[in-house]
C-alpha positions, -999 to +999 in steps of 0.1 A: -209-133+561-197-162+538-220-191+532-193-214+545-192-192+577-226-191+581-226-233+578-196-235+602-222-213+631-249-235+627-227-265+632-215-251+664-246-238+675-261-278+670-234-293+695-258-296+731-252-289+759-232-319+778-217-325+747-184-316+729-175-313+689-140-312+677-126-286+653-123-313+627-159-324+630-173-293+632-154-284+598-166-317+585-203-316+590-200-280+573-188-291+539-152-285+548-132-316+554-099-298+557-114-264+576-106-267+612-084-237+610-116-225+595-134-230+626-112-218+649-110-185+629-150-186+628-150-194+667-122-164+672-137-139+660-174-145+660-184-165+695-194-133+706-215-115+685-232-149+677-239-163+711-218-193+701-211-219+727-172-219+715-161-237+751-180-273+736-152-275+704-122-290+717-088-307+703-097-341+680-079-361+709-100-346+736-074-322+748-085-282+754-068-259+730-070-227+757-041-220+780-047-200+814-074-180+820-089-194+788-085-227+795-097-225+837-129-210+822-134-233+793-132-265+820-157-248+844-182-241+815-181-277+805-182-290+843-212-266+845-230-289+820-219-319+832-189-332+809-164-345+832-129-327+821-096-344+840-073-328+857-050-329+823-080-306+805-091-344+788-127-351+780-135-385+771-149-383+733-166-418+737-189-408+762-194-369+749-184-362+712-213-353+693-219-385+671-222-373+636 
């Protein structure tokens, strides 16, 4: 595993639960201001074997990337924890973005 991946996992692993990062953010607080394709890549193919709570990273405007099946379980996992998701898939990044 590349250092940079290895800083992108323990960025996602820091967002609690209740609470959302963004791609960008999460690529930011890594060392990677232009590496949210990075960390969608590191979320892709990595969540699993690393535990990695991949439904709290969502769009920089609050949107949910995920369509379908992805997306239904994505809202119910953040719903489980208590972030209110609207009917659209928004979450409201004032009251549950990680502050960096």
């Amino acid at each position: 595993m590349t250092e940079t991946t290895q800083r992108i996992i323990e960025q996602i692993l820091a967002v609690p639960k209740g609470k959302v990062s963004t791609y960008r953010d999460i690529a930011a607080r890594a060392g990677l201001p232009n590496g949210a394709r990075q960390t969608v890549m590191v979320l892709h193919s990595m969540s699993e074997k690393y535990s990695l709570p991949w439904y709290r990273i969502i769009r920089s405007n609050g949107t949910i990337a995920l369509e379908g099946e992805g997306r239904e379980l994505q809202i119910s996992l953040l719903r489980t924890e208590g972030v209110k998701v609207s009917r659209q898939g928004r979450i409201d990044l004032n009251k549950y973005l990680v502050k960096n």
